[in-house]
N, C-alpha and C positions, 0 to 999 in steps of 0.2 A: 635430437631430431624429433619435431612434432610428429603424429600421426592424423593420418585421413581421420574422415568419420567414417568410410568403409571398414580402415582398420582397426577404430577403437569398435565398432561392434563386430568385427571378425573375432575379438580379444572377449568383447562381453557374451556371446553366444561359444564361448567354448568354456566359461568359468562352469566349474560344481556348483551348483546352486540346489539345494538338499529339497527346499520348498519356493511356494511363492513370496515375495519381497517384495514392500510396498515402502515405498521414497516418497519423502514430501518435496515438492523444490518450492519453496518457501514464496518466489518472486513472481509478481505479473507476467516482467519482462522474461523470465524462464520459460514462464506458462506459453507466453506466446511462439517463444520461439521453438517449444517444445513441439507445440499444437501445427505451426506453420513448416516445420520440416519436415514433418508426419514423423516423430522419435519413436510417436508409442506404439507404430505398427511397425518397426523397424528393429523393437525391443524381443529379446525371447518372451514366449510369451507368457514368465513366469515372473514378472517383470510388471510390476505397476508402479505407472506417477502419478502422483494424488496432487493437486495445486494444493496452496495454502494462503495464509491471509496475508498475500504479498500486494492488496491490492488497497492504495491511502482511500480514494475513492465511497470502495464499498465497504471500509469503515469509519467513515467520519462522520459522525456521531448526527443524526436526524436534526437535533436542536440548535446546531452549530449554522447547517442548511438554513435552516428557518430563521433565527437571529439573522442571518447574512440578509436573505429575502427581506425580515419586517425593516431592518435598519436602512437598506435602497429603496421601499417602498414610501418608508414615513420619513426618513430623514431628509437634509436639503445636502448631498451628496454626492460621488460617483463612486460605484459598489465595480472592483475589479480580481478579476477570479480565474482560477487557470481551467481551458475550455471546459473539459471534463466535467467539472461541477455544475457546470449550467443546466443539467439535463438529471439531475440526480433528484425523484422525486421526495415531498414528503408526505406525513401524514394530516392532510387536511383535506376539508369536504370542498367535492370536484366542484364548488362553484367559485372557489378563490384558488389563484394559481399555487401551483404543487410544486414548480421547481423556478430558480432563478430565471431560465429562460422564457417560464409563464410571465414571473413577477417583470422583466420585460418589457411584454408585450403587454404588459399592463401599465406601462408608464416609469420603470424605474430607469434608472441609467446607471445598465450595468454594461462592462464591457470587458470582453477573453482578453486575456494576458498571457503571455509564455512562458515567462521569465520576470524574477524582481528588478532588472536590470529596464525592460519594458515599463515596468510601474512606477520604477524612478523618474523616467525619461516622460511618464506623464504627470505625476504630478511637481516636475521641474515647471513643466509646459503649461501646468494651471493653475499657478499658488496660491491663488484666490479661493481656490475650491477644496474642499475635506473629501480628502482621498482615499478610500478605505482599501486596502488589499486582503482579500478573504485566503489564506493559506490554508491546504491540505493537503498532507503531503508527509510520507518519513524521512530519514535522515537525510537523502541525499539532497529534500526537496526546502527543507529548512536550513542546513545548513547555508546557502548561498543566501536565506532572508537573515541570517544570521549574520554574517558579512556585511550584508548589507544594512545593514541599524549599525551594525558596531563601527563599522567606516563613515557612518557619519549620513542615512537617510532625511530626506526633504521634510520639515516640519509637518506640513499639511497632508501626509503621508504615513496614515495608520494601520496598523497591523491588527488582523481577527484571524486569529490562531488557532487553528486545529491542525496541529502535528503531533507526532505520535514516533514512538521507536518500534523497531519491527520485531526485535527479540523475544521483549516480554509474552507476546499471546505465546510462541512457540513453546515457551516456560511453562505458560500456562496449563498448558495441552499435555505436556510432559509431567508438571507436579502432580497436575489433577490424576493422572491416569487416563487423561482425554483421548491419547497421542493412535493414533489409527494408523501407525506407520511404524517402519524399523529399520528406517535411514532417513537419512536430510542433506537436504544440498540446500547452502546458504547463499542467500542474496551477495554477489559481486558490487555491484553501487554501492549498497550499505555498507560492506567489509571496508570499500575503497577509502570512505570517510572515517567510519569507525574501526578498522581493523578486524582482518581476518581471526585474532585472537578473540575478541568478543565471542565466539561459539564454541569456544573450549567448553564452558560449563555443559556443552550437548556432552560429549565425550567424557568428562568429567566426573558429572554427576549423575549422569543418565546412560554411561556406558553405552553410545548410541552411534554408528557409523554418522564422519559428518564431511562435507568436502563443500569450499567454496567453491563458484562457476561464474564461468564469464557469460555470452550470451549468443555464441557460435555455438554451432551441431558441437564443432569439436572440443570446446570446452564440455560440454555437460554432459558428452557421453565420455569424455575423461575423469568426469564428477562422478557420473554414475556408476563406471567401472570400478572407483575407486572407491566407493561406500560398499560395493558388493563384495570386493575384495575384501576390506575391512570385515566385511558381516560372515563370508565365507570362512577368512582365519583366525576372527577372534582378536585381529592385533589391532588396535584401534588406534591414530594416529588422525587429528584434523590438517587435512590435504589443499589447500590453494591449489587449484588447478586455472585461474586467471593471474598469474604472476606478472601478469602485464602490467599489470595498474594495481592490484592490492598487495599491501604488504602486512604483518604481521600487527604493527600499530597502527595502522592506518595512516589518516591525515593529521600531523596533527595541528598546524593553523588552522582547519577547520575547528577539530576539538576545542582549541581554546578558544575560538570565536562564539562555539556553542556554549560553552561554559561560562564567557563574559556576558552574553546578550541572555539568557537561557536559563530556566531553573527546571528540573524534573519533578512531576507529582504525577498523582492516578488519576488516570483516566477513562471516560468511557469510549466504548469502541459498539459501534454502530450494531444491534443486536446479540450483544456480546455482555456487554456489561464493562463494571469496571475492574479495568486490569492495575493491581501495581506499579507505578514511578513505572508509566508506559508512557507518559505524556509530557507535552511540552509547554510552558506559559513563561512568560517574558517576564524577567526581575523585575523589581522596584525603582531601579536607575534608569529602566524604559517604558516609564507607565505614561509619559507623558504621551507616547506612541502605541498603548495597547487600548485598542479599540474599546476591549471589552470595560476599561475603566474611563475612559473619554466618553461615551457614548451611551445612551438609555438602553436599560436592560429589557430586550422584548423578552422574555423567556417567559411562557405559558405555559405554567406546573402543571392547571386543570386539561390540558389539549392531553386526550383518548391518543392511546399508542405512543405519545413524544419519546423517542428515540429507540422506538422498536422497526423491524422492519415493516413492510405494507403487510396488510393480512394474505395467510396464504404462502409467501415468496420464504422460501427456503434458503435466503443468501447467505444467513448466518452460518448456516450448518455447511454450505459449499467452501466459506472461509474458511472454517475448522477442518476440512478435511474429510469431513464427516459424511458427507453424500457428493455426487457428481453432478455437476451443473444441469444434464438432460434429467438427472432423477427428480427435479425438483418439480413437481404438478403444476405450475405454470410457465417452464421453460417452451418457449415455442409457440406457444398456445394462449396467454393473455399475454406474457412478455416477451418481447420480441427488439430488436436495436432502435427500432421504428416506433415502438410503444416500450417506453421500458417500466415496469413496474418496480423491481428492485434494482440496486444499484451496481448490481455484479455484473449488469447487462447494458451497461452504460458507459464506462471506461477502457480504452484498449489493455489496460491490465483487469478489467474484468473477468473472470475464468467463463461463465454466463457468456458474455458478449466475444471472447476468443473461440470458446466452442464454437458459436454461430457461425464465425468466419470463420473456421475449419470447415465447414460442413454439418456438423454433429443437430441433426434433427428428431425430432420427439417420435 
């Protein structure tokens, strides 16, 4: 028998907890649903959730944005992107446009997309014309562009690739000694594709309470319970608590869809740098359809800041876990959903932009 989420924190407000415990939940969509139920005032209040860099958005890499921009700007084209990116700025002087939605309104012809399944069905609809799909996105958001090359995508129908897997920064956070936390709750989506077994290495090799979660109250306070539990006895065991939909291997037609369409190398990550076999680029059997080898290289070694965040904006460090969305000196006050200056402030998995819509003001 499941339980409430009255009585999974009936259950977390009577555990020993010796000191305070600070949980990453790894995912946007955690974040949000964390932020929109009010979890963290609902938690003992020994009991912190730190977001983490669950969010593709506000790490995809500055240079990638901008490539996307110069190639709808100068090319003879239709530049197509999933909403979110449209609004993500970059680093150039405010007299040429800063984000896709500028470039725009400047004459490109770029248009939101939802789904690869959406972008087939337009460049079905315009074969005459070079179709570029800008992807950003981790596992759950590539896998289906994956699918969809390996099923056999519209010639005129190319792929500019920034995806990324979501484990490695977590690694990273952990090898370096980064890690600002002493539990984890791992993204559900991602397990779903990839396998809830993929975060054994947390447990493993970092001895570190870890529990998948779905995207209900009552999954992640099932998560939450059970990393505290773990941390409280010492006995470490990684927990699925979305058994709905993840299972231990995950997908694997996905996998091997990723694996045929997909090769893994390092990447950078938007303020961050780069991380190890975090990232995704398209083999040599689909280069006819990687943008990045069809199409002129706009990339701008000498462009000041390219792939740092805007000056000032603290998103890198909210990624990492490392400070709270309000702590960042321009939360509220130059960045705003309405003006956003970083990219954490722009995406509904932005932690930046979920705070806002909770309330959480400067």
């Amino acid at each position: 028998m499941s339980l409430s989420a009255v009585q999974w924190l009936e259950r977390l407000h009577a555990l020993p907890l010796p000191h305070r415990v600070k949980i990453m939940n790894v995912c946007g969509g955690h974040e949000r649903a964390i932020t929109m139920a009010g979890l963290r005032t609902a938690l003992p209040k020994n009991i912190e959730l730190i977001p983490g860099p669950g969010c593709p958005v506000c790490i995809c890499p500055e240079e990638d944005i901008f490539t996307a921009m110069q190639l709808a700007l100068r090319e003879k084209l239709v530049l197509l992107a999933f909403g979110d990116m449209l609004r993500v700025p970059v680093n150039v002087p405010k007299n040429q446009p800063r984000s896709l939605e500028q470039a725009k309104a400047a004459g490109a012809d770029i248009r939101p997309v939802a789904s690869p399944q959406e972008a087939v069905r337009f460049a079905q609809a315009h074969p005459q014309q070079t179709i570029v799909f800008f992807v950003a996105g981790f596992e759950t958001t590539v896998a289906p562009v994956a699918a969809m090359l390996a099923e056999g995508a519209p010639k005129n129908l190319l792929i500019l690739l920034s995806g990324r897997l979501t484990y490695p920064a977590v690694a990273l956070l952990l090898e370096t000694g980064q890690a600002a936390f002493q539990a984890l709750i791992a993204p559900g989506h991602v397990a779903t594709v990839m396998g809830a077994q993929e975060w054994n290495f947390v447990i493993e090799q970092h001895q570190m309470p870890t529990a998948v979660a779905g995207f209900t109250a009552e999954s992640l306070l099932a998560a939450i319970y059970s990393v505290l539990r773990q941390f409280a006895s010492g006995q470490l065991a990684l927990d699925n608590c979305y058994p709905q939909v993840v299972r231990a291997e995950g997908n694997r037609t996905a996998q091997a869809q990723l694996q045929q369409v997909l090769q893994i190398e390092d990447a950078n990550w938007r303020g961050i740098g780069v991380i190890p076999r975090s990232g995704w680029a398209l083999r040599d059997a689909f280069a006819a359809q990687d943008a990045r080898r069809q199409l002129p290289d706009y990339t701008e070694e000498a462009r000041r800041h390219a792939g740092a965040m805007p000056p000032g904006c603290e998103c890198a460090q909210v990624v990492l876990g490392k400070i709270y969305p309000h702590q960042c000196p321009l939360y509220g006050r130059a960045c705003t959903p309405r003006t956003p200056v970083g990219p954490c402030m722009v995406s509904d998995e932005g932690a930046c932009r979920i705070w806002w819509a909770g309330g959480v003001r400067p």
